[in-house]
C-alpha positions in Angstrom: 10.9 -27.3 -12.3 14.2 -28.9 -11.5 15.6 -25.9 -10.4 13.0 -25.2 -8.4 13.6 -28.5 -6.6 17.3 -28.1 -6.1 16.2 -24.5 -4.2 13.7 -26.2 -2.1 16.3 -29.1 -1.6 18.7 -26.2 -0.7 16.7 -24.3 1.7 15.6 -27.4 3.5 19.3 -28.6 3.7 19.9 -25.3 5.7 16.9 -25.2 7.9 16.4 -28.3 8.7 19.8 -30.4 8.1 18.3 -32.8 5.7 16.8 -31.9 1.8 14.1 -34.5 1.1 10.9 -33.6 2.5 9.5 -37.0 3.7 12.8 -36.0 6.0 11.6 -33.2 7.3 8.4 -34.6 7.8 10.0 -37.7 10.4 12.0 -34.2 11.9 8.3 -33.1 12.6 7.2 -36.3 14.3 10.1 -36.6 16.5 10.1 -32.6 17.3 6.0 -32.8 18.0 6.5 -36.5 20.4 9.1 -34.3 22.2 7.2 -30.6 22.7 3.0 -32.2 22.4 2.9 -31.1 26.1 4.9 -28.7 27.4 2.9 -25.4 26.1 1.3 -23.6 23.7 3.9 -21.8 22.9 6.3 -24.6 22.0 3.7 -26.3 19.2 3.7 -22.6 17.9 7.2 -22.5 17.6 7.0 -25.8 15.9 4.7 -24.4 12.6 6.5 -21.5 12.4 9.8 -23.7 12.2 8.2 -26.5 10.0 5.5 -23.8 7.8 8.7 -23.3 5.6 8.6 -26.7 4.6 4.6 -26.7 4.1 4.9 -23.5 1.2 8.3 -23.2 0.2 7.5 -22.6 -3.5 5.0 -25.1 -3.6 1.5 -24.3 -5.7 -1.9 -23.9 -3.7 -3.0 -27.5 -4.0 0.8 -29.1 -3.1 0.3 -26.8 0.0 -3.1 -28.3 1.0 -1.4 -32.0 0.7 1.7 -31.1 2.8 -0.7 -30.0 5.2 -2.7 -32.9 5.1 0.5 -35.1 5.8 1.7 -33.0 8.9 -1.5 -33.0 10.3 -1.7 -36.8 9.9 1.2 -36.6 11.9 -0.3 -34.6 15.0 -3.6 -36.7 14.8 -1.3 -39.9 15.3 0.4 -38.5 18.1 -2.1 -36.6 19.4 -1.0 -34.5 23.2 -2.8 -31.6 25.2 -2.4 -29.1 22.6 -3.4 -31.1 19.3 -7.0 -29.4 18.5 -4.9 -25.8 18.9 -2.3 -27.6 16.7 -4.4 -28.8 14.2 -5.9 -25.4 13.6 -2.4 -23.9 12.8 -1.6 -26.1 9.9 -4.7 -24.8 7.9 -4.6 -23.5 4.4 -6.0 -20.1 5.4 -3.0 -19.6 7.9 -0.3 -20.6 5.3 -1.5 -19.5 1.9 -4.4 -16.5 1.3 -5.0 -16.0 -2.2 -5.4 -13.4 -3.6 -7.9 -12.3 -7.1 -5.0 -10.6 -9.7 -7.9 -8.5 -10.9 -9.1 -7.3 -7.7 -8.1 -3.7 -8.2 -10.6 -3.1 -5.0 -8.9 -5.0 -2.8 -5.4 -3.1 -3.3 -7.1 -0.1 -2.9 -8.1 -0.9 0.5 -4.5 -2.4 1.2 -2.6 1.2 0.0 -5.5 3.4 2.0 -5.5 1.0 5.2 -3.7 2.1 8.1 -0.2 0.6 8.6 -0.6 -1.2 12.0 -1.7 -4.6 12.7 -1.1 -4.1 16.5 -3.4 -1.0 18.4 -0.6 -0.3 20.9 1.9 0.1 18.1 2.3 3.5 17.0 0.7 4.3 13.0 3.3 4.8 10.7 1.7 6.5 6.5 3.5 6.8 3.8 2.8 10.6 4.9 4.6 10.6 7.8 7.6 8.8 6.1 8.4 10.7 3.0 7.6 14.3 5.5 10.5 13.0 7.5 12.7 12.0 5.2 11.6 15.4 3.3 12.9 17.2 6.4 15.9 15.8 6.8 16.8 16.4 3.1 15.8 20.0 3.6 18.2 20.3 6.2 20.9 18.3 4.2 20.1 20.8 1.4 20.5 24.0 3.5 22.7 23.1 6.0 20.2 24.1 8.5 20.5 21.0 11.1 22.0 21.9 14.3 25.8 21.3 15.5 26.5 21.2 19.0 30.1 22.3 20.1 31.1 19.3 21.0 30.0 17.6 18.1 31.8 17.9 14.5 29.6 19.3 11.2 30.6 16.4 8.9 29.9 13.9 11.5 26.6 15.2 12.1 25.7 15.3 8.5 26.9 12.2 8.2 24.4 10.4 10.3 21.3 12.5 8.5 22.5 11.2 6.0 22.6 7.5 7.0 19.2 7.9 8.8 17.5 9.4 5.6 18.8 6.8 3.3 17.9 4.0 6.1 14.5 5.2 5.7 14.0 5.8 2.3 15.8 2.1 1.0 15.3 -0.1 4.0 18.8 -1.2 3.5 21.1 -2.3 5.9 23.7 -0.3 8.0 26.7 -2.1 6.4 25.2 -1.9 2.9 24.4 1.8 2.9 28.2 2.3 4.6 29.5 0.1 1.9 28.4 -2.6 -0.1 25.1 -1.9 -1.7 25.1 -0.9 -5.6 22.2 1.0 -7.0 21.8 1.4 -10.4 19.0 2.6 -13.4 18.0 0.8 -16.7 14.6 3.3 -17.9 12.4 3.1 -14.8 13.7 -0.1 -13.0 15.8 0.1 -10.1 18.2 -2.7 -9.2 20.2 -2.9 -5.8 23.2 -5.2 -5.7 26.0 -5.7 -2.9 22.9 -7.0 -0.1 24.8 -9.0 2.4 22.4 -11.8 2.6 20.3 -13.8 0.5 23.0 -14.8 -1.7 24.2 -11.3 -2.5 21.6 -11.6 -5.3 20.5 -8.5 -6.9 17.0 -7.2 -6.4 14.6 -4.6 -8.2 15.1 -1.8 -6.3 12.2 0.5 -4.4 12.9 3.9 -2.9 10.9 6.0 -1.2 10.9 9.5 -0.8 13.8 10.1 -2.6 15.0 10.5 -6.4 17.5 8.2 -7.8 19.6 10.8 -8.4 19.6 11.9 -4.6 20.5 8.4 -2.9 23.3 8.2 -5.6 24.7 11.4 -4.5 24.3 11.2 -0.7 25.7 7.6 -0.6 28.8 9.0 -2.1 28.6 11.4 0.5 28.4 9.5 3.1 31.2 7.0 2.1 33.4 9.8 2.0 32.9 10.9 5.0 33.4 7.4 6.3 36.2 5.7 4.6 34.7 2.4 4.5 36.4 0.9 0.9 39.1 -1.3 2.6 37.1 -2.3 6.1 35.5 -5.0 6.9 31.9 -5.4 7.9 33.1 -6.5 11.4 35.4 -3.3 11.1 32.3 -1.2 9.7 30.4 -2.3 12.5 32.9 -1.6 15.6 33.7 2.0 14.6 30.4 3.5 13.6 27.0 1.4 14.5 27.2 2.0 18.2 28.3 6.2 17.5 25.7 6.1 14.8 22.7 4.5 17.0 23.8 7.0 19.9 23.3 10.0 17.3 20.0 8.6 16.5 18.9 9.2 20.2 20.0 12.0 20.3 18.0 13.0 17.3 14.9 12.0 19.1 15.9 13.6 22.2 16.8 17.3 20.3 13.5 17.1 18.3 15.1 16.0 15.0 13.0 12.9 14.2 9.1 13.5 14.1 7.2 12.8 17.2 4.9 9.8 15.0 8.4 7.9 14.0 9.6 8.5 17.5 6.5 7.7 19.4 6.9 4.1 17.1 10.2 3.2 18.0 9.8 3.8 21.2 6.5 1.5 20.9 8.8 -1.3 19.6 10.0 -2.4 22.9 12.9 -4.9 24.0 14.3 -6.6 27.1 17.2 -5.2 29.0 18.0 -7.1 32.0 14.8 -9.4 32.2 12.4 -5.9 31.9 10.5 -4.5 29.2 12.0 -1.1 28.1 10.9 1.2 25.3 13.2 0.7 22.1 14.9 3.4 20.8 15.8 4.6 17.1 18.2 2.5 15.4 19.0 0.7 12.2 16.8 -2.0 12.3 13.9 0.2 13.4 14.0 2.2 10.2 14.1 -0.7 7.9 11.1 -2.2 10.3 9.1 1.2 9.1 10.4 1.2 5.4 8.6 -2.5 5.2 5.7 -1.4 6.6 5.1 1.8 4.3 6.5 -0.1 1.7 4.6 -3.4 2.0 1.3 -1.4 1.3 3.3 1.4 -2.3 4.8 -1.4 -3.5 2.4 -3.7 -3.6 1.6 -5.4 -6.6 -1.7 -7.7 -6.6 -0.8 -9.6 -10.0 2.6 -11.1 -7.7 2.3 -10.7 -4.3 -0.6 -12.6 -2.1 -0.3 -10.1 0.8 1.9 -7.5 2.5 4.2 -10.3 4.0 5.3 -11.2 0.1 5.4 -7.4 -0.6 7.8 -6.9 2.0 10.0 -10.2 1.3 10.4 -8.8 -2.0 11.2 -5.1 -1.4 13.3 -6.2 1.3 15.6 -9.0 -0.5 14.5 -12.1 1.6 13.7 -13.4 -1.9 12.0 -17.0 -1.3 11.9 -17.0 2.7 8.6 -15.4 3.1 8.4 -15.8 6.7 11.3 -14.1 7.7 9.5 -10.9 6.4 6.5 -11.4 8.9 8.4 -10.1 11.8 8.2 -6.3 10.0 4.6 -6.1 8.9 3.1 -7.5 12.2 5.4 -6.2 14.8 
């Protein structure tokens, strides 16, 4: 229990600048006075900044009583938007649980389509482990196209990255350099994660054998000379070349039209304007959570896809921060 405490005292510290959470909750008041009126959109931002406080490894019923106290809090200070507010800070919105022996209820979570939003793209395990099944094919065979302007290794290089972006959800800078990945019987562990304390986590691969990732990392660190560099260094010389290769994947027909059709679907702003995203990095660990979130999970720990992700992903505690991949 204390060290519980101390990581809740930890986590608040570096959210919110202050550890005790009759803090946090004056932090609340003063941010609600200030934002009661000026939009809908601001008293969402609000619970999504202050939910972390209302669950961070609390049990069910300590949830319900934070949620009673900053709700006591809006009804005291009322503003235009305090019926919408007061409907955020419910249980169901914080904490669904979940029956550990509700075998049923997983089924329908592995079988269910992976898309929360209808004008996103679907991605299935299917269509993940036949692209990454592709790609290894090509790896294998040394069938993938070279143009002449363009160097083998290089080339091979990126399929490589690519692959192993999809099949471990790691980051660019961890599959370049820093993540570890090891075997004890059947559990994985990665180690070397660049956040969340550089803590080790059970590892989840899909698509893949052990045996191949091992062997195509070393690959692609060979290729790349990364041992001595930096991240910043990592970064400079290879994300932008790397992300420019991925487009040109899409655009030669080397990455499936369902993957492709998704990141494009995943659009950003470029100049105040809405523009279709292209593949990169952070799109590939976006669809390894989402086909992940539904393989890996495990009904006896996690109470939905969001946890499933967290976990597979290495956010560890910080829940939320895995919402942005399953309902993107």
């Amino acid at each position: 229990m204390a060290n519980i405490q101390a990581q809740r005292k930890e986590v608040f510290k570096e959210i919110y600048g202050v550890s005790i959470f009759s803090d946090v909750l004056d932090l609340f008041e003063e941010d609600y006075n200030r934002h009661k009126n000026k939009g809908l959109s601001k008293v969402q931002e609000l619970y999504k900044t202050y939910s972390y406080a209302i669950f961070f490894m609390y049990s069910p019923s300590s949830i319900r009583n934070n949620l009673v106290k900053f709700k006591n809090i809006i009804k005291k200070c009322g503003g235009k938007y305090q019926s919408n507010a007061l409907e955020m800070f419910t249980i169901d919105a914080v904490y669904t649980p979940i029956k550990r022996k509700d075998e049923a209820r997983k089924e329908r979570i592995t079988t269910k389509v992976l898309s929360s939003d209808s004008k996103k793209e679907t991605i299935t395990k299917e269509i993940l482990i036949s692209q990454i099944s592709t790609i290894k094919e090509e790896l294998d065979t040394k069938s993938y196209t070279v143009a002449s302007n363009q160097k083998e290794e290089q080339v091979r290089a990126y399929r490589i990255l690519f692959m192993l972006a999809l099949a471990t959800g790691r980051r660019f800078t961890e599959l370049m350099k820093t993540i570890e990945i090891s075997k004890r019987g059947t559990k994985l562990t990665f180690k070397g994660l660049l956040k969340g304390n550089n803590e080790a986590i059970e590892g989840h691969i899909i698509g893949l054998s052990y045996k191949d990732v091992k062997t195509y990392l070393k690959e692609l660190r060979a290729y790349a000379q990364t041992e001595n560099m930096t991240e910043s260094q990592i970064n400079t010389k290879y994300s932008k070349v790397f992300n420019n290769s991925l487009k040109r994947f899409g655009e030669n027909g080397l990455i499936s039209n369902e993957l492709l059709a998704y990141f494009k679907s995943v659009q950003r702003e470029h100049k105040g304007v809405l523009v279709d995203g292209e593949p990169n990095i952070k799109g590939c660990r976006d669809i390894y959570a989402k086909v992940g979130s539904v393989i890996f999970f495990d009904a006896q720990t996690d109470r939905d896809r969001t946890q499933t992700a967290s976990r597979i992903l290495g956010h560890h505690y910080v829940i939320q921060s895995s919402e942005g991949y399953i309902n993107k």
